[in-house]
py3Dmol code that shows the C-alpha trace and the ligand (Angstrom):
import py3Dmol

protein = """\
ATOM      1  CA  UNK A   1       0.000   0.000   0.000  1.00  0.00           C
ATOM      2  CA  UNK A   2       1.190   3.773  -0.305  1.00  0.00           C
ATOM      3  CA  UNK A   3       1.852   5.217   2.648  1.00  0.00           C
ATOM      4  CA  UNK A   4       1.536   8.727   1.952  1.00  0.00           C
ATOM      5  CA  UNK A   5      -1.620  10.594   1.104  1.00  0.00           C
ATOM      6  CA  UNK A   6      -2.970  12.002  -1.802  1.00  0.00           C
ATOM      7  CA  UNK A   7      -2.787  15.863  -3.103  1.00  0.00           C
ATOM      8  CA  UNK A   8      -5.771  16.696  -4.807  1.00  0.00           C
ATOM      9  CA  UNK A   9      -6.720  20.152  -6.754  1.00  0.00           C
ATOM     10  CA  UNK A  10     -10.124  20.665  -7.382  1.00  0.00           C
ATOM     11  CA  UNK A  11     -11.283  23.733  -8.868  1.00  0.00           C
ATOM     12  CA  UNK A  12     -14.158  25.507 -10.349  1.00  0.00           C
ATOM     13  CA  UNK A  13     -15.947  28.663 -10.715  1.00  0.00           C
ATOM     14  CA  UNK A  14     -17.357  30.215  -7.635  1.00  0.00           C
ATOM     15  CA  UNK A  15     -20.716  28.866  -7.102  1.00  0.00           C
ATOM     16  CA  UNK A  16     -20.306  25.871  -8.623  1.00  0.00           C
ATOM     17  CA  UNK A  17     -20.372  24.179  -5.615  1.00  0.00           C
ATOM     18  CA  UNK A  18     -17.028  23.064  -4.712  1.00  0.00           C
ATOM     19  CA  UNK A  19     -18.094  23.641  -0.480  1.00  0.00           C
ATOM     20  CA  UNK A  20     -20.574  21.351  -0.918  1.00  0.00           C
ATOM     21  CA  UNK A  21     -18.840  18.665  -2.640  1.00  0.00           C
ATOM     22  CA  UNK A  22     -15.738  18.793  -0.076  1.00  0.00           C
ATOM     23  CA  UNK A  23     -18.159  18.249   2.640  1.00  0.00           C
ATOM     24  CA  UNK A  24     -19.876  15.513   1.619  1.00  0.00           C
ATOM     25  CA  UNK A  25     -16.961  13.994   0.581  1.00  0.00           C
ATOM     26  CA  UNK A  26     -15.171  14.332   4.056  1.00  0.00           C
ATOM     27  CA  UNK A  27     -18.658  12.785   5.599  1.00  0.00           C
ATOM     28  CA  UNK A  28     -18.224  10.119   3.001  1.00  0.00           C
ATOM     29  CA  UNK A  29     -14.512   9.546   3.840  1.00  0.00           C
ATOM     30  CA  UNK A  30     -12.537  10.185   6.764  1.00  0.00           C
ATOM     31  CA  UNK A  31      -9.323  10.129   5.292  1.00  0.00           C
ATOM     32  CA  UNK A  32     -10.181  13.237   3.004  1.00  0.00           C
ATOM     33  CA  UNK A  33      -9.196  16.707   4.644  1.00  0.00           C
ATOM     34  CA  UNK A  34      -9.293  19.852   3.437  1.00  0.00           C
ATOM     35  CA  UNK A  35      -6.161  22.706   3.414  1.00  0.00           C
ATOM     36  CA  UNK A  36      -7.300  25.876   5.202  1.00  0.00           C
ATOM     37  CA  UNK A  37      -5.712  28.730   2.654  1.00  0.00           C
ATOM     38  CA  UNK A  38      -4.633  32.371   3.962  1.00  0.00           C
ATOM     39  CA  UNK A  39      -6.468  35.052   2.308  1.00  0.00           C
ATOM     40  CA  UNK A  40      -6.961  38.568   2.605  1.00  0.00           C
ATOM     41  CA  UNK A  41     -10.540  38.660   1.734  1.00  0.00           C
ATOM     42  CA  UNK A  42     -12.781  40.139   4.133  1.00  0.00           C
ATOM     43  CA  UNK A  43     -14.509  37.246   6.386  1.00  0.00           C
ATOM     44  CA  UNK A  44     -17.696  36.500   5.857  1.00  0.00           C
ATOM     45  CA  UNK A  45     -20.808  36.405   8.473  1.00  0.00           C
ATOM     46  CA  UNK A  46     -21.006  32.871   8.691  1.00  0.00           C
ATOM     47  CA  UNK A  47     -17.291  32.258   8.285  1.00  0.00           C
ATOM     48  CA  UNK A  48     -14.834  31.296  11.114  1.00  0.00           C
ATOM     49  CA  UNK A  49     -10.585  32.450  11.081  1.00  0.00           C
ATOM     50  CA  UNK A  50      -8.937  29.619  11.203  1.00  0.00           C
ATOM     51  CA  UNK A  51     -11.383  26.950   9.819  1.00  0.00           C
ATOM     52  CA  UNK A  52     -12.939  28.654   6.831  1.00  0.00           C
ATOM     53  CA  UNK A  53      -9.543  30.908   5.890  1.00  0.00           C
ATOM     54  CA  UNK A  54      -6.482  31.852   8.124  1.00  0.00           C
ATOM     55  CA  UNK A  55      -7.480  35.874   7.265  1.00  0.00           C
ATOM     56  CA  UNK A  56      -4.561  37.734   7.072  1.00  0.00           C
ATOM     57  CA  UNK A  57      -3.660  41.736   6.149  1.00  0.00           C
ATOM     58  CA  UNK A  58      -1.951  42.290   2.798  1.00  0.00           C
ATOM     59  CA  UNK A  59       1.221  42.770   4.613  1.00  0.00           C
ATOM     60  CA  UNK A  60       0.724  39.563   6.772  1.00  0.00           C
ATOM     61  CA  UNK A  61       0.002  37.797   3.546  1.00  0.00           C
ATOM     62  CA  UNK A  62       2.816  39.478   1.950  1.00  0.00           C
ATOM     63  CA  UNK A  63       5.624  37.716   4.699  1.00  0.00           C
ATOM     64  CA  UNK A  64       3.994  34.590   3.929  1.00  0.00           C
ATOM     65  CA  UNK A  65       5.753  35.359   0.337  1.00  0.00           C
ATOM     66  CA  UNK A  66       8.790  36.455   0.916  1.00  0.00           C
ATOM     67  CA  UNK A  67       9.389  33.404   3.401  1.00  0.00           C
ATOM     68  CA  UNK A  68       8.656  30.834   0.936  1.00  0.00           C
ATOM     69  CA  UNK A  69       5.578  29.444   3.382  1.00  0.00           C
ATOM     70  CA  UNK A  70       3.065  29.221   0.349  1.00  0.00           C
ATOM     71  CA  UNK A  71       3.390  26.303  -1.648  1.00  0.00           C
ATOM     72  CA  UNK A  72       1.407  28.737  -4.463  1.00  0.00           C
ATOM     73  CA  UNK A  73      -0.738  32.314  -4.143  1.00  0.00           C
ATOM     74  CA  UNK A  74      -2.886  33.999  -6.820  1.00  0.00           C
ATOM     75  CA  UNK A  75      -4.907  37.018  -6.540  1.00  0.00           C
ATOM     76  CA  UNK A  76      -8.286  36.707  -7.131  1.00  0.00           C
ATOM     77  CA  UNK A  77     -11.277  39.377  -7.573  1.00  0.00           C
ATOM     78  CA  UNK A  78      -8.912  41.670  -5.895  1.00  0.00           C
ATOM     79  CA  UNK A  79      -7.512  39.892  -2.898  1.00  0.00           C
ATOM     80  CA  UNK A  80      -4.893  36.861  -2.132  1.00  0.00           C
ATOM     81  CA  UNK A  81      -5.392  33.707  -1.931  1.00  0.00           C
ATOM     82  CA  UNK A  82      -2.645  31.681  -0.693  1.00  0.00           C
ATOM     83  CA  UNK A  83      -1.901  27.639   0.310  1.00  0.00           C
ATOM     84  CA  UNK A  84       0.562  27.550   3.736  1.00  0.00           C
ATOM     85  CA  UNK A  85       3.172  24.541   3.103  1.00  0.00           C
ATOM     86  CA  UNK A  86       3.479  23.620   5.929  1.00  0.00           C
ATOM     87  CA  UNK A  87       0.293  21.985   7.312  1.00  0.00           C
ATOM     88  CA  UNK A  88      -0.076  20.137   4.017  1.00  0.00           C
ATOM     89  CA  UNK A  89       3.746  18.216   3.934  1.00  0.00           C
ATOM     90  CA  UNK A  90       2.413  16.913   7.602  1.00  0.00           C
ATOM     91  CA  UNK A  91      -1.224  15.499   6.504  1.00  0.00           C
ATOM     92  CA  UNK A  92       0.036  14.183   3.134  1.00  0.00           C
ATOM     93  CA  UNK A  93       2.343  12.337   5.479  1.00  0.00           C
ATOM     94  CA  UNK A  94       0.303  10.970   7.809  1.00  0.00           C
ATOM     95  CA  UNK A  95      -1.619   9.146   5.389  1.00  0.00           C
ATOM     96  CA  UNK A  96      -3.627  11.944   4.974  1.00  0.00           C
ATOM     97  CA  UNK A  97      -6.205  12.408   1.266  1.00  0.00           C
ATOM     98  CA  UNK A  98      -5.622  16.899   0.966  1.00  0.00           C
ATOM     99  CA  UNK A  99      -7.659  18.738  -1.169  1.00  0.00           C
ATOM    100  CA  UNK A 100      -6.503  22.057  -2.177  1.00  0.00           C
ATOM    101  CA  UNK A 101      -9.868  23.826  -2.868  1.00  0.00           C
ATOM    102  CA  UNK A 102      -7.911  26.741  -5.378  1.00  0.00           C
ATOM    103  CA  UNK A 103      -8.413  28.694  -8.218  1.00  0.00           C
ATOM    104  CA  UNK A 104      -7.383  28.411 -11.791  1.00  0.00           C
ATOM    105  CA  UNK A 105      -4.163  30.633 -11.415  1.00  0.00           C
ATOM    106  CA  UNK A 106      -2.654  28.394  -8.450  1.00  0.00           C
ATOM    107  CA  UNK A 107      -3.875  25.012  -9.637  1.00  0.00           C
ATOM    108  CA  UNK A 108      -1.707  25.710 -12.780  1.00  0.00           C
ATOM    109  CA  UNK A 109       1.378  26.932 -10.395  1.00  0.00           C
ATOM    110  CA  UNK A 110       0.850  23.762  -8.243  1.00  0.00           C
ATOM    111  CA  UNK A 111       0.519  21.482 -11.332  1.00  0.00           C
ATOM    112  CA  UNK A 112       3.614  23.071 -12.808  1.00  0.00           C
ATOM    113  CA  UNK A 113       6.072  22.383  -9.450  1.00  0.00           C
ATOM    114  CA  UNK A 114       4.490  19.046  -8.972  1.00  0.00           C
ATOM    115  CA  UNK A 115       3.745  17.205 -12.080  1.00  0.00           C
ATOM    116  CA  UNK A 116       2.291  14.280 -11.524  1.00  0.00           C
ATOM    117  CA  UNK A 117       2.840  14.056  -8.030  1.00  0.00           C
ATOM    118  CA  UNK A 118      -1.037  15.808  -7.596  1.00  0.00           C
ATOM    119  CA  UNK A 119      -4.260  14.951  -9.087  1.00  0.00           C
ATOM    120  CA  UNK A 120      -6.397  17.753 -10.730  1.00  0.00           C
ATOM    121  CA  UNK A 121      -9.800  17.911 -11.021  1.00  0.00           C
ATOM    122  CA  UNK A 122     -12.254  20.246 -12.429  1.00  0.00           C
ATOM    123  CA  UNK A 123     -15.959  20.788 -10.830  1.00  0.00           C
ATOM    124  CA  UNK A 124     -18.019  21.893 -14.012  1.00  0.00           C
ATOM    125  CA  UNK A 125     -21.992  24.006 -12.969  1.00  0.00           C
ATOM    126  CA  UNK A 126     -24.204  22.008 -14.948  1.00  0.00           C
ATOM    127  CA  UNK A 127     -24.816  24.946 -17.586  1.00  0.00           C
ATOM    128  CA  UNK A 128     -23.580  28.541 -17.276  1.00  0.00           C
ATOM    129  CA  UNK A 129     -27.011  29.658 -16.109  1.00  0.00           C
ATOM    130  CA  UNK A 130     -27.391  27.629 -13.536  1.00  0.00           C
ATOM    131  CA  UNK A 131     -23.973  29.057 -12.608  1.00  0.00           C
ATOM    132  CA  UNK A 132     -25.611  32.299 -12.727  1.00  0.00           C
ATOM    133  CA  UNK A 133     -29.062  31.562 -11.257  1.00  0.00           C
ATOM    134  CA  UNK A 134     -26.912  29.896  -8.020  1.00  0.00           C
ATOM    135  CA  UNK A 135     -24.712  33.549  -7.709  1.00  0.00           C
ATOM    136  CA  UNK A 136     -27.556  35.574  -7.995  1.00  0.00           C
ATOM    137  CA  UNK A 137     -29.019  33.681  -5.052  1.00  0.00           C
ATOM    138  CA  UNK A 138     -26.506  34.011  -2.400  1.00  0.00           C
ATOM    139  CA  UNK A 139     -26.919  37.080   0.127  1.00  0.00           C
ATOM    140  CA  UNK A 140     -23.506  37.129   1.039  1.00  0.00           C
ATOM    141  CA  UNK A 141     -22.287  39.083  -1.933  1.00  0.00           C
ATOM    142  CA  UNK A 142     -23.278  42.692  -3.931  1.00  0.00           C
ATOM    143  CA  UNK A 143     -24.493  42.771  -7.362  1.00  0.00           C
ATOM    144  CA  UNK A 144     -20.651  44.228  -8.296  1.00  0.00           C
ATOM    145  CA  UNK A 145     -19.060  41.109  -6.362  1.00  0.00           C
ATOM    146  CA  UNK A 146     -21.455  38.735  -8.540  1.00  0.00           C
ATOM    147  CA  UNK A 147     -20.928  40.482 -11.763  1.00  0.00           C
ATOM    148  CA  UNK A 148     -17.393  40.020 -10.879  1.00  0.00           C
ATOM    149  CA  UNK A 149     -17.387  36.603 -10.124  1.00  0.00           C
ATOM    150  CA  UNK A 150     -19.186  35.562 -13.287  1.00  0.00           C
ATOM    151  CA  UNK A 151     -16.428  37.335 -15.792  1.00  0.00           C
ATOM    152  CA  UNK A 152     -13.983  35.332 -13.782  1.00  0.00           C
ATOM    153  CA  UNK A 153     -15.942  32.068 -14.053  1.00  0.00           C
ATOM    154  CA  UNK A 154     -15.920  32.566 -18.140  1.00  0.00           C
ATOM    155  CA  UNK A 155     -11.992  32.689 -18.165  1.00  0.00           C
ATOM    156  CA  UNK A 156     -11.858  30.141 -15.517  1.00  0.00           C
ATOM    157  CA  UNK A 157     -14.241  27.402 -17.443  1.00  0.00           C
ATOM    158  CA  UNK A 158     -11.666  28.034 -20.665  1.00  0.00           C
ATOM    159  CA  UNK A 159      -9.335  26.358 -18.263  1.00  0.00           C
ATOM    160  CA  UNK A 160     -11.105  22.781 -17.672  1.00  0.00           C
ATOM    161  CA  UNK A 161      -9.139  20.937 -20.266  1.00  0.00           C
ATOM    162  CA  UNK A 162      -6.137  21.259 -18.092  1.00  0.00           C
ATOM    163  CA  UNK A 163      -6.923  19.266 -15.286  1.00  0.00           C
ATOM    164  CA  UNK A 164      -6.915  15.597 -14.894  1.00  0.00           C
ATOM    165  CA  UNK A 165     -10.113  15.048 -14.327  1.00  0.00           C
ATOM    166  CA  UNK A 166     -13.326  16.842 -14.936  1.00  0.00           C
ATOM    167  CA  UNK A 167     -16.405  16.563 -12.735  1.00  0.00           C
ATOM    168  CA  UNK A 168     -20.387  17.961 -13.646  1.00  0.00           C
ATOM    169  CA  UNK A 169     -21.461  19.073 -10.235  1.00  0.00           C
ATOM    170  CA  UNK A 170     -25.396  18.679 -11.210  1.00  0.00           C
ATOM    171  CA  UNK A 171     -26.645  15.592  -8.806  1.00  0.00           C
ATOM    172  CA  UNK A 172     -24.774  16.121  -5.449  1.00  0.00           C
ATOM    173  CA  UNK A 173     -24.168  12.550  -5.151  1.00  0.00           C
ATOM    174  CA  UNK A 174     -23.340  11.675  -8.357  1.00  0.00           C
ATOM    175  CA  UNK A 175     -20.307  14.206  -8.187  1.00  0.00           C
ATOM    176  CA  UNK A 176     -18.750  13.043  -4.805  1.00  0.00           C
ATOM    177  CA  UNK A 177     -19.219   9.321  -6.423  1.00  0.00           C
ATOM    178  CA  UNK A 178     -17.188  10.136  -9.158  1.00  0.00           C
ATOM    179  CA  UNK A 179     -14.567  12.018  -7.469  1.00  0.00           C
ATOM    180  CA  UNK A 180     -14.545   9.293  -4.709  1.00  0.00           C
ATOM    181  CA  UNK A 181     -13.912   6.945  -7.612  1.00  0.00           C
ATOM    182  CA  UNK A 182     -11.466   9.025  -9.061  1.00  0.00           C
ATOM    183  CA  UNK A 183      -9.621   8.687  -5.487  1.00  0.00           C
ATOM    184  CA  UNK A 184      -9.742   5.330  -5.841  1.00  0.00           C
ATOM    185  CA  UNK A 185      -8.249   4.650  -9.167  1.00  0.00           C
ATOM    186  CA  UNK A 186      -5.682   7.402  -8.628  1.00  0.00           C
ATOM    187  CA  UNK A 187      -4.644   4.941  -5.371  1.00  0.00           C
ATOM    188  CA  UNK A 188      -4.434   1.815  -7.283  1.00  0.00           C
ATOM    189  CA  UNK A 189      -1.488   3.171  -9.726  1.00  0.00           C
ATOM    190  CA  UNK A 190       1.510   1.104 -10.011  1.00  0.00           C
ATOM    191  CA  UNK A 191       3.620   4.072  -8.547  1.00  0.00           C
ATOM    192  CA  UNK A 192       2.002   4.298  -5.421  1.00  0.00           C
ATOM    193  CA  UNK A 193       2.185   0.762  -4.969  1.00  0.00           C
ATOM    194  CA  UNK A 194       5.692   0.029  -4.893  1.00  0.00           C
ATOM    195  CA  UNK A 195       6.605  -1.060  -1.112  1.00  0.00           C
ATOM    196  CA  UNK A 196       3.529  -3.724  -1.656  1.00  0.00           C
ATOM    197  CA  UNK A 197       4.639  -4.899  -5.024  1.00  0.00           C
ATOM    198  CA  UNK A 198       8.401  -5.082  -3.385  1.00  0.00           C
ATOM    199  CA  UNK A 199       7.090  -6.872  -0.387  1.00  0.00           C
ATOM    200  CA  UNK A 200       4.676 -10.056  -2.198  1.00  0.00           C
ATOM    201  CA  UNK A 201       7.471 -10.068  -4.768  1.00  0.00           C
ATOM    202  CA  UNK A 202      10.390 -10.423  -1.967  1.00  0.00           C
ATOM    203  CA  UNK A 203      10.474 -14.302  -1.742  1.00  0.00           C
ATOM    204  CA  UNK A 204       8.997 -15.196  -5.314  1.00  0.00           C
TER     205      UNK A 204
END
"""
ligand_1 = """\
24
5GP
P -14.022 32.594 -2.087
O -13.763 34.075 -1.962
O -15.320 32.319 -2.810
O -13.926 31.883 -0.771
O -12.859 32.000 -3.008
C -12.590 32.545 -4.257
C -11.738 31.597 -5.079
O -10.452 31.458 -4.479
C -12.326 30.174 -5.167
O -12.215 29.729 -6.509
C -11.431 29.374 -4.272
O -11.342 28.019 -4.674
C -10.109 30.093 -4.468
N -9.139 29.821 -3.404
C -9.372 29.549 -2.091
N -8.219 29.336 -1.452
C -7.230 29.455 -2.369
C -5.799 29.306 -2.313
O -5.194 29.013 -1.292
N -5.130 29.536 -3.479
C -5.750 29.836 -4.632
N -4.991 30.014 -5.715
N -7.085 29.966 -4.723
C -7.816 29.779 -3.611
"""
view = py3Dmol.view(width=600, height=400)
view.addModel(protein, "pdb")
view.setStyle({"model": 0}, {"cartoon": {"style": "trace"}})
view.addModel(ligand_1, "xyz")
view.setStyle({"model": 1}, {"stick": {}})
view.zoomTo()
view.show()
């Protein structure tokens, strides 16, 4: 068996319901954790420091640079978004399945220092409406944040053929089924599985 834990990307445009999918999936499997980014985004009402984000000041942030402690950082609709190192070298080796809920910019910084070492996948919205229809009916943003968002998910979608894996987040279920079997595959390749294939093959 492999003893180290998988790194997993998944991204998608904002309301596509990437929250959603990463909680069900850690219900689903207790392995699976989530890496809490740094960001200096304003916290939300129903958001907590420290479990939703780490929120930082743009200086804060800005250390977190210059000392190498982000494994990748983009900006996004006007603020950072960054991934602390750290945290994620000590789940991956404790067995732990990470998920690295990013944007576009990052995944393809992550993807680009790691290769093949992570797993990308892509949550798709059913249909660009229901993108929209799902934005327009959160409270927690203005009509400027929205608008926003939804010029960002265009450029973001253009990215999809990137990624490993792509994912239509219509039926709830369906998705974290297909991402757990993604999981599942991605653990059964021959290079994570060389201690077991050493071991049965010892004394043959
Ligand atoms: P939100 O403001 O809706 O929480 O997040 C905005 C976007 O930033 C989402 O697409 C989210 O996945 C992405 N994001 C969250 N954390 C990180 C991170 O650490 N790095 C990058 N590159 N993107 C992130």
């Amino acid at each position: 068996m492999s003893d180290k834990g998988l790194l997993i990307i998944l991204s998608g445009p904002s309301g596509c319901g990437k929250d959603t999918v990463i909680n069900e999936l850690m219900k689903r499997d207790r392995n699976v954790v989530v890496s809490i980014s740094s960001t200096t985004r304003a916290k939300r009402e129903n958001e907590i420091d420290g479990v939703n984000y780490n929120f930082l000041t743009k200086s804060e942030f800005e250390e977190l640079i210059s000392n190498d402690k982000v494994l990748e950082y983009a900006e996004y609709n006007g603020c950072y978004y960054g991934t602390p190192i750290g945290p994620i070298d000590k789940m991956l080796s404790e067995g732990k399945d990470v998920i690295l809920k990013i944007e576009v910019q990052g995944a393809q910084k992550v993807m680009k220092k790691l290769g093949d070492e992570v797993v990308s996948i892509f949550l798709l919205p059913p249909s660009f409406e229901e993108l929209e229809r799902r934005l327009r009916g959160r409270n927690s943003d203005t009509q400027e944040q929205i608008d926003s968002r939804l010029k960002i998910a265009c450029d973001e979608l253009k990215r999809a053929p990137y990624y490993d894996y792509v994912v239509v987040n219509d039926d709830l279920s369906v998705a974290v089924e297909d991402i757990l079997s993604v999981f599942k595959a991605e653990k059964r390749k021959t290079k994570r599985n060389t201690k077991v294939i050493r071991e049965v093959c010892k004394n043959a």
